[in-house]
Backbone as ProteinMPNN parsed JSONL, in Angstrom:
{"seq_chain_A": "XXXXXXXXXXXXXXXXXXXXXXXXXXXXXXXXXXXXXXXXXXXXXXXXXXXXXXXXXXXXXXXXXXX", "coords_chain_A": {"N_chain_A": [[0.823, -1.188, 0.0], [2.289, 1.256, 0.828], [3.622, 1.982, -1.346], [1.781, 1.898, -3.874], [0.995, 4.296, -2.19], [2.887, 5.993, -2.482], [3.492, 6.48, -5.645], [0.862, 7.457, -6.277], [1.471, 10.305, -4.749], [3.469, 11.121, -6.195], [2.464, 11.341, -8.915], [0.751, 13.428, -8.432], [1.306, 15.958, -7.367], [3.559, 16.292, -9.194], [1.397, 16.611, -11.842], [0.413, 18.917, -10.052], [1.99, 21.126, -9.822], [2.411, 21.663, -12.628], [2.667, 24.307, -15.185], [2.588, 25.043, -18.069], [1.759, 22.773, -19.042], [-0.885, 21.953, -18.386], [-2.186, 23.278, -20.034], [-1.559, 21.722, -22.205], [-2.728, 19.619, -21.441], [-5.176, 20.074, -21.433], [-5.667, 20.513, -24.339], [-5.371, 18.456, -25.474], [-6.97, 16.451, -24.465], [-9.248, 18.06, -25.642], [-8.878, 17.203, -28.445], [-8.979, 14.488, -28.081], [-11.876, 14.081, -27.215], [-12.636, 15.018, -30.167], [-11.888, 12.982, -31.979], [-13.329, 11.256, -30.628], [-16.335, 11.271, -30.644], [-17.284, 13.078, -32.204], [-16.425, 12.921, -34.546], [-17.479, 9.998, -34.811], [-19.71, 10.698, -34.558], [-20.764, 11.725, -36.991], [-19.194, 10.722, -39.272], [-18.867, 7.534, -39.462], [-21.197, 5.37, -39.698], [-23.545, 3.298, -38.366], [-23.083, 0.531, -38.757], [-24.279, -1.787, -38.617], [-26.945, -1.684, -37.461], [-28.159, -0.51, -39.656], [-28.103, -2.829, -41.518], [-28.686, -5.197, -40.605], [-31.366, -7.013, -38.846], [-33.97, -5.766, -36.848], [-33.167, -7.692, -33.338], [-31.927, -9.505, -34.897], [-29.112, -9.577, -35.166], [-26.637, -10.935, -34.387], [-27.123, -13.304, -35.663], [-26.939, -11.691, -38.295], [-24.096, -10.898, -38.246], [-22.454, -13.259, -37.641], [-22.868, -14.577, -40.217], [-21.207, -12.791, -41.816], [-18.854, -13.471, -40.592], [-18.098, -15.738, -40.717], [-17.797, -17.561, -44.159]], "CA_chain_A": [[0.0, 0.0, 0.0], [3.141, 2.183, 0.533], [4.308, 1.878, -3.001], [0.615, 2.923, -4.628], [0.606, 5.974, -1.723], [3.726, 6.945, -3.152], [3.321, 6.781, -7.106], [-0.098, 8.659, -6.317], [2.036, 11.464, -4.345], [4.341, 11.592, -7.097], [1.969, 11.83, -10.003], [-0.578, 14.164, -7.668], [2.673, 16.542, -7.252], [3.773, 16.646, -10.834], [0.299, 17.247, -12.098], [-0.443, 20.578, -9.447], [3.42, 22.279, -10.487], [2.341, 22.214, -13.905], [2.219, 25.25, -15.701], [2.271, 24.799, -19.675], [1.03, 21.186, -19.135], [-2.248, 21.837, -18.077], [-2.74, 23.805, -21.352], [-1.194, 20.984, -23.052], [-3.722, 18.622, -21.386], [-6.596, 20.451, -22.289], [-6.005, 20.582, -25.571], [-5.14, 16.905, -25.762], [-8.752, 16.001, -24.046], [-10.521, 18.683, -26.851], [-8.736, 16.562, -29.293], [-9.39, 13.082, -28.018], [-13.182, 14.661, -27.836], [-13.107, 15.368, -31.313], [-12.082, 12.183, -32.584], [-13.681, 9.733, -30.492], [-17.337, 11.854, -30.453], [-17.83, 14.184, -33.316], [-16.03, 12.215, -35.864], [-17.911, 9.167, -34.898], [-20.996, 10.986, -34.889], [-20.551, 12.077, -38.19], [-18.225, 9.812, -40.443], [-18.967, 6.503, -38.817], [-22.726, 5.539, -39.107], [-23.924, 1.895, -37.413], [-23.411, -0.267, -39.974], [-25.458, -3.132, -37.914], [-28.629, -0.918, -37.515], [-28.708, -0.078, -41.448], [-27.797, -4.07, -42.487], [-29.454, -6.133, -39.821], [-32.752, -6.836, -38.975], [-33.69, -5.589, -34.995], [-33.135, -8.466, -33.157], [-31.117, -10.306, -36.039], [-28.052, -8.83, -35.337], [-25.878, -12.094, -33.899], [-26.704, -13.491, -36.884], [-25.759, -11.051, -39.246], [-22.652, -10.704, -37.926], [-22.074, -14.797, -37.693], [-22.756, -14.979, -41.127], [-20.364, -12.273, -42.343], [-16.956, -13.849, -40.254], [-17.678, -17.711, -41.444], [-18.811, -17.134, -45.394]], "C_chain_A": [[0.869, 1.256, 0.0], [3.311, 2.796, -0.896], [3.059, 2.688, -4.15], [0.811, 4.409, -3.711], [2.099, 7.061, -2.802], [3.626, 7.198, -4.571], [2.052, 7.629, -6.999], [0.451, 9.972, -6.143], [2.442, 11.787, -5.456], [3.969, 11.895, -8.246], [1.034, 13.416, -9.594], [0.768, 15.607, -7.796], [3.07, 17.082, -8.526], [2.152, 17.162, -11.258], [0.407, 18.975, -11.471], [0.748, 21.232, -9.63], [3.187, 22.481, -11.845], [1.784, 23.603, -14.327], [1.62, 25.013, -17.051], [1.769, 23.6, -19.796], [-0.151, 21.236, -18.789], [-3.021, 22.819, -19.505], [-2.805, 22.846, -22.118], [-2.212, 19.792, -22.925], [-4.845, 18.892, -21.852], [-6.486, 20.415, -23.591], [-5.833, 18.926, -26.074], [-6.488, 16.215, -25.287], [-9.417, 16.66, -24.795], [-10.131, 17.326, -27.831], [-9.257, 14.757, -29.413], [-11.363, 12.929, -28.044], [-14.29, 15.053, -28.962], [-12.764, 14.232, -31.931], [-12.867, 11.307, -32.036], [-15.661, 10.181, -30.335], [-17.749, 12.473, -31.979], [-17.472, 13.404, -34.818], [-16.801, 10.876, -35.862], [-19.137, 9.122, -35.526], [-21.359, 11.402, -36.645], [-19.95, 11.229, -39.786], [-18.162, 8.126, -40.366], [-20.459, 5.95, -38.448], [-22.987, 3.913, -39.006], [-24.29, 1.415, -38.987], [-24.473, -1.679, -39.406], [-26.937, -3.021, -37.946], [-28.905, -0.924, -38.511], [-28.705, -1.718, -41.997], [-28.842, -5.276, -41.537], [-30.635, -5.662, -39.201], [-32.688, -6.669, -36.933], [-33.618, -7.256, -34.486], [-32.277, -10.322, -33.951], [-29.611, -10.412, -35.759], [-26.774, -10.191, -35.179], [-25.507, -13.023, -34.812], [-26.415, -13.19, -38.33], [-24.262, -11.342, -39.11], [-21.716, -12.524, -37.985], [-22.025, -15.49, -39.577], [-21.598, -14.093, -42.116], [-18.822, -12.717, -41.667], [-17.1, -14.603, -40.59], [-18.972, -17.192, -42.812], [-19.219, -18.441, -45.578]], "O_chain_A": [[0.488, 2.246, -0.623], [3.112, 3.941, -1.303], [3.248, 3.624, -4.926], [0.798, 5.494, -4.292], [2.185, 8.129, -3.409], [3.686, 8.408, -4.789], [2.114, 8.649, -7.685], [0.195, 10.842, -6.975], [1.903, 12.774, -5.957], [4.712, 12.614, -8.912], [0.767, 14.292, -10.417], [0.708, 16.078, -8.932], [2.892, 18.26, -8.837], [1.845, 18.279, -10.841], [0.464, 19.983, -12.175], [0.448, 22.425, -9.582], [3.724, 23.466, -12.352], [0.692, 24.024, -13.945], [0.417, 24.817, -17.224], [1.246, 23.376, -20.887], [-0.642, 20.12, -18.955], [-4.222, 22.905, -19.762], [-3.808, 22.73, -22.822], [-2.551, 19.093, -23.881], [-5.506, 18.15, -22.58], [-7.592, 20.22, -24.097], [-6.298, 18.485, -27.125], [-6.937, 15.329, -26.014], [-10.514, 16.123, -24.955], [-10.989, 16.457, -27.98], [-9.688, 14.081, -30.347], [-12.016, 12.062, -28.625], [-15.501, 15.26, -29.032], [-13.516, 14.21, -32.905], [-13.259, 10.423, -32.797], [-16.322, 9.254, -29.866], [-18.676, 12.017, -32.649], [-18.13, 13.374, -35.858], [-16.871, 10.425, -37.005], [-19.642, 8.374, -36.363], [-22.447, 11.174, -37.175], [-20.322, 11.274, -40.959], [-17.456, 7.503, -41.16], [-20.926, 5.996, -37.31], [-22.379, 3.311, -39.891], [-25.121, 1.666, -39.861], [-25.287, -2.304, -40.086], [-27.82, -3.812, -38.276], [-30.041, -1.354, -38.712], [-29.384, -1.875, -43.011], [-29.625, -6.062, -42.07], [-30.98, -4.497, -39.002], [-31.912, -7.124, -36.092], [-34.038, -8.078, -35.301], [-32.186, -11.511, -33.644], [-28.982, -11.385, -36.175], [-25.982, -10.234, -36.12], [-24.399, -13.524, -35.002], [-25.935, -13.887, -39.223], [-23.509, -11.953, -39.868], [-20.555, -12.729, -38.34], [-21.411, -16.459, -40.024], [-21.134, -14.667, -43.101], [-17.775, -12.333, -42.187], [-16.081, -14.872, -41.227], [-20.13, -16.778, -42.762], [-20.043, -18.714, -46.45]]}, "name": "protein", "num_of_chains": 1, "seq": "XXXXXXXXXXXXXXXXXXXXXXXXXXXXXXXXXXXXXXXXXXXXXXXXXXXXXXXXXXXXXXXXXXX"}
């Protein structure tokens, strides 16, 4: 339990001295925001919903990995 208190201290520590890194994080969380959300929503549309029937879906998908 030592060993986790200390790697917490030591990340908890680094984190609250940051200056330019807490800019750098925010913009690294907009970005991970914008691909894993907006681009999904957008460029990525449920191919399961549009091809399989409700309730079908298990075997759609069973019949497209073994042809």
């Amino acid at each position: 339990m030592n060993t986790i208190h200390r790697i917490w201290n030591f990340y908890y520590d680094g984190f609250r001295s940051m200056t330019l890194g807490r800019t750098l994080w925010a913009v690294i969380l907009v970005k991970l925001f914008i691909i894993f959300v907006v681009l999904k929503l957008f460029f990525f549309p449920d191919y399961l919903k549009e091809h399989a029937g409700k309730g079908n879906e298990a075997e759609f998908v069973s019949q497209k990995l073994a042809p």
